[in-house]
C-alpha positions, 0 to 999 in steps of 0.5 A: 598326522598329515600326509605328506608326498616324497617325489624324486627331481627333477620332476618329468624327467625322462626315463634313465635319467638320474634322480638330483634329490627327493623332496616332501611335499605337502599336498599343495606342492609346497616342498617341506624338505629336500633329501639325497635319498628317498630313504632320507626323506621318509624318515624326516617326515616321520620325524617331523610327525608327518605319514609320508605317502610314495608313488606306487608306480613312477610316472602315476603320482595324482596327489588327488588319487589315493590309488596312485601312493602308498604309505611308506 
């Protein structure tokens, strides 16, 4: 199974500011899917066969650091 990455959009903005949608990514930043909810998202991922990984701190989120996800 391939991990995947669930991201709140848009992405950078400012703290407070309220989140559009979420989005599966792959770990090239290619977007697989688009959710209302990150809930929405987890569960399309598995379904779809796939680990999906979510930030464990918001504004940490290096695809390249495995510290910075935690599997969902």
């Amino acid at each position: 199974m391939a991990a995947v990455y669930i991201e709140p959009r848009p992405k950078g903005r400012p703290e407070g500011t309220p989140i559009e949608d979420y989005v599966v990514e792959d770990d090239a930043d290619h977007i697989l899917h688009v959710a209302e909810t990150q809930q929405q998202a987890i569960d399309w991922a598995k379904r779809d066969g796939r680990r999906p990984h979510v930030a464990r701190v918001r504004h940490l989120n290096n695809k390249r650091v495995s510290d910075h996800w935690r599997e969902a």
